[in-house]
N, C-alpha and C positions, 0 to 999 in steps of 0.2 A: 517576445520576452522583453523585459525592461531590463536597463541598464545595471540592477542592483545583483541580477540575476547569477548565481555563481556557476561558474565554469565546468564544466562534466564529459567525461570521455564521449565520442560519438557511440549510438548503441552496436554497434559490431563491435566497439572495442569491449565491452562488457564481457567477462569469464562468465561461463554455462554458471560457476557456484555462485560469482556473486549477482545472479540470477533471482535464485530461489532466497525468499524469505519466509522463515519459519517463527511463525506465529505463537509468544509464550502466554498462552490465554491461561493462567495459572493462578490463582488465589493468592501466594504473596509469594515473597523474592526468594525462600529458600527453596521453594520447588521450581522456580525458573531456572535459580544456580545449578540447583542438580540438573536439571536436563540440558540446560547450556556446555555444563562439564561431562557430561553423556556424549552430545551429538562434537565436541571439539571441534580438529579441525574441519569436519565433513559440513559443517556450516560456517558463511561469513557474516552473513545478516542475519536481525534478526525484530520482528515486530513488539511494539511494548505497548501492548493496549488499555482500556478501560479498566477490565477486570483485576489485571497486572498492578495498576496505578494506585487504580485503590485501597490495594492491599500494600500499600505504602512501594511501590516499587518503582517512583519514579528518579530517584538517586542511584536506578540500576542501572538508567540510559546512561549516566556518567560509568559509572563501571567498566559495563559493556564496551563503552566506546574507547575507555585506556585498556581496553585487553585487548586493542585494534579492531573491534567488530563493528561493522556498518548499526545503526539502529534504526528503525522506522517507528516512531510516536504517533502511535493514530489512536486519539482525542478523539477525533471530528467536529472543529471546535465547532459553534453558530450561538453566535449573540451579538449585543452591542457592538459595534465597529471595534472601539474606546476599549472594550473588554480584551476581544480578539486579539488586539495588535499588542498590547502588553504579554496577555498569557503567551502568543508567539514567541518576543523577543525575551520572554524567562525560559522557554524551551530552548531558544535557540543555544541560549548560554550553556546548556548542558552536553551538548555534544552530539545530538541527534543528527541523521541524515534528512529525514522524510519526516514531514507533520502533515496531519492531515485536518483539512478543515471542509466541512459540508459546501457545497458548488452552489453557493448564491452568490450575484455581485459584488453585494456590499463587505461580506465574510472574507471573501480572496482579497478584494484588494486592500483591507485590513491586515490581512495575514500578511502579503507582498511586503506593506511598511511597516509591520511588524518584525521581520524576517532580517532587515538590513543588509546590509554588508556580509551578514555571517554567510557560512555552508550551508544553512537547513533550506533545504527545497520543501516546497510547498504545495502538495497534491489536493485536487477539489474531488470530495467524492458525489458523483453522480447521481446514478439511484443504484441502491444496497444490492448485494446479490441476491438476498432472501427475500427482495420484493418482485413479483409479474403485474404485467398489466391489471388485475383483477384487483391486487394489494392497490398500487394508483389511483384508481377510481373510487377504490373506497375511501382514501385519505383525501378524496376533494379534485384529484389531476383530472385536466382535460384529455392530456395529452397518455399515451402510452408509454413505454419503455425506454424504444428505439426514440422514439420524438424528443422526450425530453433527455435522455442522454446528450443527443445533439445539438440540442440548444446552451446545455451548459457545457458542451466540449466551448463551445463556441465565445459564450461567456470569460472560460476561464482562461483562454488564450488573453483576449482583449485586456482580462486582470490581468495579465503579466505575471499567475503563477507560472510552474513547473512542469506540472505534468495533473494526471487524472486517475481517478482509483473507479474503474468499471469492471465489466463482466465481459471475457473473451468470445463471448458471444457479438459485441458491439463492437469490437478493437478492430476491424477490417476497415468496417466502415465510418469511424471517428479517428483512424488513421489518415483517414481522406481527406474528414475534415482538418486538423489540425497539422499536418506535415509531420516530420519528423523529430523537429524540434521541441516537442512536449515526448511526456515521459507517460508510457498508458502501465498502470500498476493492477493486475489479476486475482481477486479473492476467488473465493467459492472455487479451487482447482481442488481436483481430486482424480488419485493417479486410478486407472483402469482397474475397476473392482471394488473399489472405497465405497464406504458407506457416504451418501448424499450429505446425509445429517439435515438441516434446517436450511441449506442451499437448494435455489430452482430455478439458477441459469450457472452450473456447475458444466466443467471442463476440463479433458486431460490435458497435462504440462503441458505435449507435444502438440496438441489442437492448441493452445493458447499462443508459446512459440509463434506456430506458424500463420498464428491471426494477426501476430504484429505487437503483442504483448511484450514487451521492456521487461517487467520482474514480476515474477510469482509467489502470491504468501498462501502458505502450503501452514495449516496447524494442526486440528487432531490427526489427519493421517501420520504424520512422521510422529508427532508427540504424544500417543496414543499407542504406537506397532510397538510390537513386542522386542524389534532392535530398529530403533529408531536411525541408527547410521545407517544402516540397510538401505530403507524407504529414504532416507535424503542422498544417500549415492546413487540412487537407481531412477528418481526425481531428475540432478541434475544431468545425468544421463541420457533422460528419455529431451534433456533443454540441448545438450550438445546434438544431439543427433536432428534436432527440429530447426537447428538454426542454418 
């Protein structure tokens, strides 16, 4: 990690809640507000994506984060270096924890000096959870899944981000690679029973937990169930018991 790198509990110090991150893939900011003031305290983090953003909802991340809640910004930026490092250090200003930028060389260590001084850690995403080897090779990859996952675990260390946004399918063994010192972040989880949805390398909480997985973003299942406190107490629940 480089020197700019801000400071973070070790991961056992981590709470089971502030674990789980719940995903407001939501069309605009009043139906994020409603379901953020739905789920209260049974959530601390919470993701603010594309869909979110667009719908003007990126002055939520300031919100959210003076109502004390963790936020994770996942963009996934990839462009010009020059582009990169500015949209970062405008995110960073707003109070976010986690921004996420696609896991090419040049993008991380953009984001890295992008990032500063500030809090906002900076996760490289690997390959998406909704893509298989099959997806890969149609987009042009030599490589498979597990391959190239590990090539960019590998990369993103050397950038001197944070941590890595993959599939708890691969967290065992890009735990290997990377030590403990990186942060491995779990999409596509979905609790025993859930519908897959557009995920296919999906995972329960407690199988992610114990693959070595740091934090889980959990979205239609909790913000979809019919009591969403429910499904995010029983979530972190199944994270206490795995850890």
């Amino acid at each position: 990690m480089n020197a700019q790198t801000p400071s973070r509990p070790p991961r056992a110090a981590i709470s089971p809640r502030d674990r789980l991150i719940v995903a407001l893939d939501f069309p605009d900011v009043a139906a994020a507000r409603a379901m953020t003031a739905r789920l209260g305290d049974a959530v601390s983090f919470y993701k603010v994506g594309m869909e979110l953003v667009y719908g003007g909802g990126l002055p939520f991340v300031g919100e959210l984060a003076d109502q004390g809640k963790q936020v994770f910004v996942d963009l996934k930026l990839h462009d010009i270096p020059n582009t990169v490092e500015k949209a970062t250090a405008r995110i960073a200003s707003l109070g976010g924890r986690f921004l996420t930028v696609h896991a090419y060389p040049q993008t991380m260590r953009a984001a890295a000096r992008g990032r500063g001084a500030s809090a906002l850690q900076i996760l490289g995403v690997t390959v998406m959870t909704s893509y298989d080897d099959a997806d890969l090779a149609e987009a042009g990859y030599a490589a498979g899944v597990r391959d190239t996952v590990a090539r960019r675990a590998v990369q993103a260390r050397a950038a001197g981000i944070d941590g890595l946004i993959l599939s708890a399918e691969e967290t065992l063994a890009m735990r290997a690679i990377v030590g403990d010192d990186m942060l491995l972040v779990t999409p596509g989880i979905r609790p025993a029973g859930a519908a897959l949805g557009d995920q296919k390398r999906a995972v329960t909480p407690g199988q992610a937990i114990a693959n070595g997985a740091d934090y889980l973003v959990v979205g239609r299942p909790v913000t979809e169930a019919a009591d969403p406190v429910a499904v995010a107490r029983t979530i972190v629940q199944d994270i206490e018991a795995a850890l």
